[in-house]
C-alpha positions as CSV (number, residue, x, y, z in Angstrom):
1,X,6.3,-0.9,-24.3
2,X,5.4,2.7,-25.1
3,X,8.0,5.6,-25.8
4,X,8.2,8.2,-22.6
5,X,10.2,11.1,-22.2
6,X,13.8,10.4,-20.6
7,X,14.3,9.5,-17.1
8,X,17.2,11.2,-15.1
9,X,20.9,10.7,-15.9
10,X,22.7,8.5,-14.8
11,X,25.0,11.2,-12.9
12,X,22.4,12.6,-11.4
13,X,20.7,9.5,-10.0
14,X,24.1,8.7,-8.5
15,X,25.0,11.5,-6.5
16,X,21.7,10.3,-4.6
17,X,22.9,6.8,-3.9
18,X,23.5,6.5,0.3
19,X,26.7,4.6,1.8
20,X,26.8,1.0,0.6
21,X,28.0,-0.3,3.8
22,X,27.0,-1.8,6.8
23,X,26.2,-0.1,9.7
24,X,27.3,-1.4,13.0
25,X,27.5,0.5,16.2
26,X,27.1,3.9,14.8
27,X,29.7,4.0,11.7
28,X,29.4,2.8,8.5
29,X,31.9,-0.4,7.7
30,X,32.9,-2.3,5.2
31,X,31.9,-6.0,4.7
32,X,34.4,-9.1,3.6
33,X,32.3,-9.0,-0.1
34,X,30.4,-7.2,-2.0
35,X,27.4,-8.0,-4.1
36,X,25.8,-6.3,-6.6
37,X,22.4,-4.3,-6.8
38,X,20.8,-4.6,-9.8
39,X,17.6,-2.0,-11.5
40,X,15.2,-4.9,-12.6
41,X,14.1,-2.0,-15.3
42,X,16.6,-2.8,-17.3
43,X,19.2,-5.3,-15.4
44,X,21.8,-2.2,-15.1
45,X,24.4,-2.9,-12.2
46,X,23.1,0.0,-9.3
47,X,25.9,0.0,-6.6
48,X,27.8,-2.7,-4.5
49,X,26.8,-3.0,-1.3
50,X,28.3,-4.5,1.5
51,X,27.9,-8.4,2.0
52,X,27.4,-9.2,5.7
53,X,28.5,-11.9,7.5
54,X,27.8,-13.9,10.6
55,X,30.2,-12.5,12.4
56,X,29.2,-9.0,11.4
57,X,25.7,-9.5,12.5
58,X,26.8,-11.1,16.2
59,X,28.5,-7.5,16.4
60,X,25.6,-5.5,15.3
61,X,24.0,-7.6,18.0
62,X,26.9,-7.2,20.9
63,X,26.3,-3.4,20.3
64,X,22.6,-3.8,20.1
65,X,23.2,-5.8,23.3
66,X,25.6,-3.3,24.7
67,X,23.1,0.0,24.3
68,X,19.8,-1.7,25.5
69,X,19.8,-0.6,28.9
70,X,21.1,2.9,28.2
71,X,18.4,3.5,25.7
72,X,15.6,1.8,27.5
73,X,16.1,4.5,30.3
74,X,16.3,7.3,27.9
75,X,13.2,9.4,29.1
76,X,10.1,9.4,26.8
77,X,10.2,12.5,25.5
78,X,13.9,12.4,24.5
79,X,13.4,9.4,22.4
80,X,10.4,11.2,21.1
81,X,12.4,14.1,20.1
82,X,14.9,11.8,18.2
83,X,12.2,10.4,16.0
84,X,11.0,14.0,15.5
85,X,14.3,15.1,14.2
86,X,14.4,12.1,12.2
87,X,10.7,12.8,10.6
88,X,11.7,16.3,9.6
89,X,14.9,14.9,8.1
90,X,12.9,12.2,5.7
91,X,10.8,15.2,4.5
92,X,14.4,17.3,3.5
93,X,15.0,13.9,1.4
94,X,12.1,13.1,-0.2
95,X,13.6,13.0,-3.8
96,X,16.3,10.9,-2.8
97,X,13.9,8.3,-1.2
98,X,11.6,8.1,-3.8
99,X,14.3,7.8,-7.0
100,X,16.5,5.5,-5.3
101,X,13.3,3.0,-4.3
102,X,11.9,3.1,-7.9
103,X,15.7,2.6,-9.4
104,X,16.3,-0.8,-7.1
105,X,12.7,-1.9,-6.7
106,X,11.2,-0.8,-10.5
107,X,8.0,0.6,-8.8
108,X,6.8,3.8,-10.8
109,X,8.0,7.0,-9.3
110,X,4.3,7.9,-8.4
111,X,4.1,4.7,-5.9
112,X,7.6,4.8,-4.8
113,X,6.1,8.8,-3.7
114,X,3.2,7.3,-2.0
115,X,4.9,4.5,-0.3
116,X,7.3,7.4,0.8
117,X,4.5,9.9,2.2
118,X,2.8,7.1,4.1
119,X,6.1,6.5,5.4
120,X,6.8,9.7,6.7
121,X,3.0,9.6,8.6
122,X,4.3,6.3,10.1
123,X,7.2,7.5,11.7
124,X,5.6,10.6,12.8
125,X,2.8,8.7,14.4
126,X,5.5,6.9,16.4
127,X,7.3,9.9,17.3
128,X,4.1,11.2,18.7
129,X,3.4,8.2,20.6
130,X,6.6,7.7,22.6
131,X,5.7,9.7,25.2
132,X,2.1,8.5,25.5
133,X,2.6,4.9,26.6
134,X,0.3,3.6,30.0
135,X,0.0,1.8,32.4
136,X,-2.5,0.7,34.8
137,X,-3.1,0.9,38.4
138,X,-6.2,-0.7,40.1
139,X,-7.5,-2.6,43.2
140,X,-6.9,-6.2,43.3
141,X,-10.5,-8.8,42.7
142,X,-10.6,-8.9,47.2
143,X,-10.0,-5.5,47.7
144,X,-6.3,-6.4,49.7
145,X,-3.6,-5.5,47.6
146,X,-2.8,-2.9,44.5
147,X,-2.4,-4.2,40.9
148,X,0.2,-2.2,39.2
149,X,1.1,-2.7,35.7
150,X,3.8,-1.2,34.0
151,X,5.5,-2.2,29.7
152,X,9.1,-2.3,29.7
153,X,11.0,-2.5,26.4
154,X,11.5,-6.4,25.0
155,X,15.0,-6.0,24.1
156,X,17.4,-6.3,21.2
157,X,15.2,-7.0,17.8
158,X,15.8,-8.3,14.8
159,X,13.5,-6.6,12.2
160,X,13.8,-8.2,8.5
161,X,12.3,-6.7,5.4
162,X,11.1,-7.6,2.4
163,X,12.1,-5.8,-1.0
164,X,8.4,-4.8,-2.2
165,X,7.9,-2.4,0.1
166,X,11.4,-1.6,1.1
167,X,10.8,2.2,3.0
168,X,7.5,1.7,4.8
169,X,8.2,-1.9,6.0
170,X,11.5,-0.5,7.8
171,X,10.0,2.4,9.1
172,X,6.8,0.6,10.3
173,X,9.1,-2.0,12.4
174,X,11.8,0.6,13.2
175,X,10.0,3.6,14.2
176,X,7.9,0.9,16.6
177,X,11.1,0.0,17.7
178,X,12.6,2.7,18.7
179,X,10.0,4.2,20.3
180,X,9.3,1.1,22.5
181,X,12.7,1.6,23.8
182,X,14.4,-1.0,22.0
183,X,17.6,-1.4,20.1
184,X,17.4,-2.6,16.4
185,X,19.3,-5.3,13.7
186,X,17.6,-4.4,10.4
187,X,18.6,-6.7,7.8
188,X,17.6,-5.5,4.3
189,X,16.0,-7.4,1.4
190,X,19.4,-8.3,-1.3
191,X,17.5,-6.4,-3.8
192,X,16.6,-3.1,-2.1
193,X,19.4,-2.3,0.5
194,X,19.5,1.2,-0.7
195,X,16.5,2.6,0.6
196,X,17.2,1.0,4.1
197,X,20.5,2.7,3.9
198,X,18.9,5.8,3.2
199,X,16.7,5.5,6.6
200,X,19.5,4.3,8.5
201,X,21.7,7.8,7.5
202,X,18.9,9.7,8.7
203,X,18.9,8.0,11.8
204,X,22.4,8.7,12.2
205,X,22.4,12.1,11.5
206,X,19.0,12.6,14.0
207,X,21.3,11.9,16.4
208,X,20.5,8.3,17.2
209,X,23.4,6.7,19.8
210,X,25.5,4.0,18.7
211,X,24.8,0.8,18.8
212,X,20.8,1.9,18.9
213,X,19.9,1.3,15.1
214,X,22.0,-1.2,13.1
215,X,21.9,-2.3,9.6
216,X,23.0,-4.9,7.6
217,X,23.2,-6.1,3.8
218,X,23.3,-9.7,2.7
219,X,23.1,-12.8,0.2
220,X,22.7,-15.1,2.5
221,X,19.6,-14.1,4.7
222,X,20.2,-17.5,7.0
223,X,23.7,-16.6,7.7
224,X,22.4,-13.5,9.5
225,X,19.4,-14.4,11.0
226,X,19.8,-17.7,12.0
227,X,23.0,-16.9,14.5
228,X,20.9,-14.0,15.9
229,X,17.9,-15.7,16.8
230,X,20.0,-18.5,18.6
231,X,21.7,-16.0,20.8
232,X,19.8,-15.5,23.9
233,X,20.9,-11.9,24.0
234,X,18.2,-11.4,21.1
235,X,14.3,-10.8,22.7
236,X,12.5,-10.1,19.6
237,X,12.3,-10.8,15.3
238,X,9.7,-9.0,13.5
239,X,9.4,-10.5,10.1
240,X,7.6,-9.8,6.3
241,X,8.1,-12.1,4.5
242,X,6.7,-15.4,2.7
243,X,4.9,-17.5,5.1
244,X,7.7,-20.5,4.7
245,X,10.0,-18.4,5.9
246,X,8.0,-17.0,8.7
247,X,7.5,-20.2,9.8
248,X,11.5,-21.3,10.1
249,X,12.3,-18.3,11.9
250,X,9.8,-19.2,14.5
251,X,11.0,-22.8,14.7
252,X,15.0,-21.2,15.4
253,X,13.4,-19.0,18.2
254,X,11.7,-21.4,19.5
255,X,14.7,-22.8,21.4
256,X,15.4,-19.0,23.2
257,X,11.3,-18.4,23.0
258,X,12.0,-15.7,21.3
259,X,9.1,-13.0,21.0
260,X,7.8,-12.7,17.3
261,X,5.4,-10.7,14.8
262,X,5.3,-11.9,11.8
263,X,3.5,-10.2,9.0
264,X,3.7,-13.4,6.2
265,X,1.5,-13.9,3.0
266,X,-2.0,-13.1,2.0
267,X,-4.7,-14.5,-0.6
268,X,-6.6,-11.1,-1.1
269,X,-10.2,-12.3,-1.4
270,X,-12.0,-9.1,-3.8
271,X,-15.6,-9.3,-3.6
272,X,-18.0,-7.5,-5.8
273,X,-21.8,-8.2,-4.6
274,X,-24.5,-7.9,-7.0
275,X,-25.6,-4.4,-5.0
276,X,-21.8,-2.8,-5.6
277,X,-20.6,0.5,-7.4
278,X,-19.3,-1.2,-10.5
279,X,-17.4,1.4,-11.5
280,X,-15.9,2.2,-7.8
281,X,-15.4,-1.9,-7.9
282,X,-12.9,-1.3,-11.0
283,X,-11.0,1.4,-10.1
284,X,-10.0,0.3,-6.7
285,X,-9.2,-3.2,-8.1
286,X,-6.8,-2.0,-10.6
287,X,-4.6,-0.2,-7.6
288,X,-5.6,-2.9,-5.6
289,X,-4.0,-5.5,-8.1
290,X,-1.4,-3.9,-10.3
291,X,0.1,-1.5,-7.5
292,X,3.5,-2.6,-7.8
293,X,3.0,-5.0,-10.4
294,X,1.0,-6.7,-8.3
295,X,4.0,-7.7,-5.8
296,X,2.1,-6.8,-3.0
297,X,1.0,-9.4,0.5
298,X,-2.5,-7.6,0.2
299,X,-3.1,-7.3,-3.4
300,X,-6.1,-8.9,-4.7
301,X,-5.1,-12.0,-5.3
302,X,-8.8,-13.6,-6.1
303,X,-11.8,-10.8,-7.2
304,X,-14.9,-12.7,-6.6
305,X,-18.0,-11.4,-8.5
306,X,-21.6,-12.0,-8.2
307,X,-22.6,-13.3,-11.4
308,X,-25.3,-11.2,-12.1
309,X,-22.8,-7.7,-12.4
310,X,-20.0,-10.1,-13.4
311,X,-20.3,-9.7,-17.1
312,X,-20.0,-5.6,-16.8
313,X,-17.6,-5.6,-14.3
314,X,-15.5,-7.8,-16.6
315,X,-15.6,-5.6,-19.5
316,X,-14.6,-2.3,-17.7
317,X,-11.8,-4.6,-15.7
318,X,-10.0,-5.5,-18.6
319,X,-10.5,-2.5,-20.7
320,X,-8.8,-0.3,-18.0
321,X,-6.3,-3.4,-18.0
322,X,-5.9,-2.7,-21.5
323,X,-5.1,1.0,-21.2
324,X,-2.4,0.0,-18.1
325,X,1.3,1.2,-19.7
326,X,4.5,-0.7,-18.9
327,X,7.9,0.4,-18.7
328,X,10.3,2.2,-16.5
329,X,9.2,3.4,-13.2
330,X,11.4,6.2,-14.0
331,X,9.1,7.4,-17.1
332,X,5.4,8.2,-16.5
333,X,3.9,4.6,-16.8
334,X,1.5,2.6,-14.4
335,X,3.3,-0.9,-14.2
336,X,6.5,-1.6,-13.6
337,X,8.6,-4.5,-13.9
338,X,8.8,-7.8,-11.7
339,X,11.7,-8.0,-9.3
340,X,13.6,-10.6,-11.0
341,X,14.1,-12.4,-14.0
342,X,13.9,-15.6,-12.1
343,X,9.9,-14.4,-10.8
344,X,9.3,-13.0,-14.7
345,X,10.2,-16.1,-15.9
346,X,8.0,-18.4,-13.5
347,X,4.6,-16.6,-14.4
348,X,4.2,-18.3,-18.3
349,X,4.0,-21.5,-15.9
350,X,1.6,-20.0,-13.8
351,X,-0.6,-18.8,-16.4
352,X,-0.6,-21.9,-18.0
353,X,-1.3,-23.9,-15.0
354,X,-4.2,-21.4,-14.5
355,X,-5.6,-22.0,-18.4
356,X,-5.2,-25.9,-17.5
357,X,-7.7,-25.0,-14.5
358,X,-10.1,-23.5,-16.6
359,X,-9.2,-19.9,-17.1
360,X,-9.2,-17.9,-19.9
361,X,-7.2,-15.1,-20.4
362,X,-8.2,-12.1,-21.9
363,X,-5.6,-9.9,-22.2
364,X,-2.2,-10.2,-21.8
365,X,-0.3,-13.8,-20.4
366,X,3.0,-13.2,-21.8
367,X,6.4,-11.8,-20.7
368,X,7.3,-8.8,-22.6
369,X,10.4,-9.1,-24.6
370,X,12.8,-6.0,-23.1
371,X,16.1,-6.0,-20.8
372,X,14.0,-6.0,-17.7
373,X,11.4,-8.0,-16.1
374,X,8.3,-7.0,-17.4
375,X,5.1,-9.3,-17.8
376,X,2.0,-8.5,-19.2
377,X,-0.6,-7.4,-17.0
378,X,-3.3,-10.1,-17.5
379,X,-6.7,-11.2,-16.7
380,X,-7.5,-14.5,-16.3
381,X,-11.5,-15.3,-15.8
382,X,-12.9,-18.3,-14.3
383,X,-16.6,-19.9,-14.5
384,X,-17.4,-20.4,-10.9
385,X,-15.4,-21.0,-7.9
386,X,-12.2,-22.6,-8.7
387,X,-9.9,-24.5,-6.0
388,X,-6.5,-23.9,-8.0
389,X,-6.5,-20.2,-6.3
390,X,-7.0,-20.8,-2.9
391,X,-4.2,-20.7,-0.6
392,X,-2.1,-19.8,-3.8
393,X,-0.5,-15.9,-3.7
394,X,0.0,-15.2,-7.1
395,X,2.5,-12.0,-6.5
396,X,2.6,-10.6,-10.2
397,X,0.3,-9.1,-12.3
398,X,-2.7,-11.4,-13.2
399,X,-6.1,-10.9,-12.2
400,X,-8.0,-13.7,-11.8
401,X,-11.9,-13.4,-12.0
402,X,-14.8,-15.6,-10.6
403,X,-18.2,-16.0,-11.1
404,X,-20.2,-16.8,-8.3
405,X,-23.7,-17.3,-8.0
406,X,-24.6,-15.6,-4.9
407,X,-22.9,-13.8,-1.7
408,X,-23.6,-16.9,0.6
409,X,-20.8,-18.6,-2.2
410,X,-18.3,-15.6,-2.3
411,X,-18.1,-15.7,1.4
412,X,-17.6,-19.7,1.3
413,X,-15.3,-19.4,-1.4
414,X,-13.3,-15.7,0.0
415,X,-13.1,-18.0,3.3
416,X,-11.4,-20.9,1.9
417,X,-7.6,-20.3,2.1
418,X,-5.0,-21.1,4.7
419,X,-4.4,-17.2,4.5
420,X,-6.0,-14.0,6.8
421,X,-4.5,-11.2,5.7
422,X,-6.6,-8.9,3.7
423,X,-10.0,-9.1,2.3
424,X,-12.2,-6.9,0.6
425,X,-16.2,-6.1,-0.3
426,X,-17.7,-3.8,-2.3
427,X,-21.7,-3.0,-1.3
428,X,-24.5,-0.7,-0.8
429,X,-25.6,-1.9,1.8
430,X,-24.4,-1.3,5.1
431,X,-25.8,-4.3,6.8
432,X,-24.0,-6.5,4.6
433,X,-21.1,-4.9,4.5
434,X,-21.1,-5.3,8.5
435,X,-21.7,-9.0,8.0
436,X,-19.1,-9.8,5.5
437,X,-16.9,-7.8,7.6
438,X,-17.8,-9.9,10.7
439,X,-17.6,-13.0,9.1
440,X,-14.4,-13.3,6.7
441,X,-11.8,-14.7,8.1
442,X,-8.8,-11.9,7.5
443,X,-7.0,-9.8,10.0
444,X,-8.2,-6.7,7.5
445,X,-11.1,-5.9,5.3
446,X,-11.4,-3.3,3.2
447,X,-15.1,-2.0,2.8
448,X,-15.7,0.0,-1.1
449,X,-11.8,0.8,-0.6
450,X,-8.5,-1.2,-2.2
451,X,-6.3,0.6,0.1
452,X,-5.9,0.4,3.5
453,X,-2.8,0.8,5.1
454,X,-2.8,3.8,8.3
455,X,-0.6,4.6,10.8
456,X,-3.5,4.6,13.2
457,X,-4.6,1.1,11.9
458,X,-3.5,-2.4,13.1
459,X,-1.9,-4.2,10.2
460,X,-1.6,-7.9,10.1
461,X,-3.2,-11.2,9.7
462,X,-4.9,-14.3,10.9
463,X,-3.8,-18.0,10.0
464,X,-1.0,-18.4,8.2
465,X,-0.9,-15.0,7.4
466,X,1.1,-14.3,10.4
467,X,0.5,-12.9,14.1
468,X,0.8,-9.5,15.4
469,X,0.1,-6.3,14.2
470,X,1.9,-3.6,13.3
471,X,1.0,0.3,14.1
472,X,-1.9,1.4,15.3
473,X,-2.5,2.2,18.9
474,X,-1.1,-1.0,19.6
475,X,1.6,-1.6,17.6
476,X,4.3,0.0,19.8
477,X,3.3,-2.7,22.5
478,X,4.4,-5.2,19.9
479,X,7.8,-4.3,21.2
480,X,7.0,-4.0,24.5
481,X,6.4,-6.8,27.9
482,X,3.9,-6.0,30.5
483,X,5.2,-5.8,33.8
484,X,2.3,-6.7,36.8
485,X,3.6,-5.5,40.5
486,X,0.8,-7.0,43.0
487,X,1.5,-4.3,45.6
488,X,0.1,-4.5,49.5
489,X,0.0,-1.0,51.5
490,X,-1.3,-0.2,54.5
491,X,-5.3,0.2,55.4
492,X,-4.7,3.0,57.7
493,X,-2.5,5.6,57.5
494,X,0.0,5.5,60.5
């Protein structure tokens, strides 16, 4: 741990804390419990926050219920003008957003700003595209009837989200959301209700109506969600989470075919071709693996290097490694902590069951002994392709490095996971960049780039990895049905 100038008092960081309360139906109540919400920097209490209930979530839903077909007829560009007044109030906030995310998730206050600018693009790329939704009209295959084609709002939703990414995963499902036409049920992740509290206050004071955005806070995520999806009254559940997960919620809406996106885990195949920008290759794999101490669905989960610019890419790797700092998110460092103690503590097993593969570390492979839940950022190198990764989403902060002969066996290997979320490849050459893109199997690849979250990019996955996608042109249609009206008129005019 290294020494860094003091973070911001304790007063201070208070007066930002939003309500810790549900919100149901356009006021802020009280739950039957409260939990607590704890800084994983140093296991300091946060706030207590409301503890929903079943019964509070079937209410968010009977007001949910009870404001869909108002605000499914609000026109376009009044909706449109709500988001707007909601964008410009997130950009008023921005301090309060980004110090309240770093104190409950640990992320360093320069990510917890990024994560909070992309944030603010998202929801103004829904704002602007609320009153740009189309139809179709067309002649039918014979030439005897009109094919009109309309999208209609799917209903009530249930968005969940996870606690990594705690702002833009709320406003990526939210602002689709609302824009569709649809009421929301957000239920927060236990360790990060703050920030969704602080998007749900600024919906409030936009001007949202009641019953339109709802919010709710719990320990028991099943308690919630499975009452909901069993209610017929709920059309939709967009989910992040772990793939398990995913996959239950699918099997409770299967009963009420409920319609679902899920956005689940990934198995970030990083590939570095003998023909790459080394020193490109490194930089963008340390933000592609450590961002968020490596908590992250597209982090780089396997880096896959040709083994003839293995050994130099290897050296600058883990000397940048070296150089990371850890600490605080509150103090100038570049890794924070893990989330829990509980997912600290599991990683000396994983590294371990890693060294038992074959790896060898080195650097780092230990927790670090501090009040929070810091681990080592680590480097773990293999000879060769090794099974023991595939399929297997580390989520921390260990690199693992293999050497591969050639980029027939980086493909092969890259391809070989029951995951298809993100991917990337690092060339010179344009043709094979257009190949690899063409021919891994993930929903996203990023080309010489770490990064690549847009609002004007479809997010999501293949496999188990999840379905759907999230923004882009099409990601408001996520919350929207097509409607197809097979029209006959007249040949002649009378």
């Amino acid at each position: 741990m290294t020494d860094h100038p003091k973070e911001p008092d304790s007063d201070t960081l208070s007066a930002l804390i939003p309500d810790t309360r549900l919100y149901i139906d356009g006021a802020w109540v009280g739950g039957a419990d409260q939990f607590d919400v704890k800084n994983p920097a140093d296991g300091s209490v946060v706030a207590a926050v409301s503890n929903a209930s079943s019964a509070d979530a079937l209410r968010a839903l009977d007001a949910a219920a009870a404001a869909q077909d108002t605000w499914s007829k609000v026109a376009p560009r009044a909706r449109a003008d709500l988001l707007h007044r909601a964008h410009r109030l997130m950009t008023e906030r921005e301090e309060a957003f980004v110090r309240i995310m770093t104190l409950e998730s640990g992320k360093p206050l320069t990510e917890a700003r990024a994560e909070y600018q992309l944030s603010v693009d998202f929801l103004l790329w829904f704002a602007e595209q609320t009153a740009h939704l189309h139809g179709s009209y067309s002649d039918s295959s014979n030439g005897t009837f009109r094919i009109m084609v309309t999208h209609q709002p799917v209903g009530p939703c249930l968005l969940i989200t996870p606690w990594n990414f705690p702002l833009l995963m709320i406003v990526r499902k939210a602002g689709a959301a609302l824009a569709a036409g649809c009421t929301t049920i957000t239920k927060t992740a236990q360790e990060t209700p703050l920030t969704g509290a602080l998007f749900t206050q600024v919906l409030h004071d936009a001007g949202f109506p009641q019953g339109v955005a709802n919010l709710l806070h719990t320990t028991k995520s099943s308690g919630i969600s499975e009452p909901l999806i069993k209610d017929k009254r709920l059309r939709k559940i967009s989910f992040t989470g772990s793939t398990r997960v995913g996959s239950l919620l699918m099997e409770q809406g299967a009963g009420n075919i409920v319609n679902s996106s899920m956005e689940l885990g990934g198995d970030g195949p990083f590939i570095v071709l003998d023909d790459a920008d080394i020193d490109l290759a490194v930089d963008q794999a340390i933000i592609c693996k450590f961002r968020n101490a490596g908590q992250a669905c597209v982090a780089a989960n396997r880096i896959i290097v040709d083994k003839t610019v293995e050994p130099e890419f290897t050296r600058k790797f883990v000397a940048k490694v070296k150089a990371l700092t850890v600490g605080n998110g509150m103090q100038p460092i570049d890794v924070g902590p893990m989330i829990s103690a509980r997912q600290r503590d599991g990683l000396s097993a994983t590294v371990s069951q890693l060294t038992e593969a074959g790896g060898e570390v080195l650097t780092g492979g230990s927790a670090i002994d501090s009040p929070g839940y810091f681990f080592e950022p680590t480097v773990i190198r293999f000879e060769g392709r090794n099974e023991i990764m595939c399929s297997n989403e580390l989520f921390a902060p260990i690199a693992t490095i293999f050497s591969i002969d050639n980029a027939a066996a980086a493909l092969e290997f890259a391809n070989e996971s029951d995951f298809g979320l993100a991917s990337y490849v690092f060339t010179r050459d344009i043709s094979r960049a257009i190949i690899f893109g063409e021919k891994l199997a993930f929903g996203m690849v990023g080309i010489n780039r770490g990064i690549m979250a847009d609002p004007a990019a479809p997010f999501g996955g293949t496999k188990a990895s999840g379905i759907g996608r999230e923004a882009g042109h099409d990601g408001i249609y996520e919350f929207m049905e097509q409607k197809y009206m097979a029209l006959t008129v007249a040949e002649e005019l009378s």
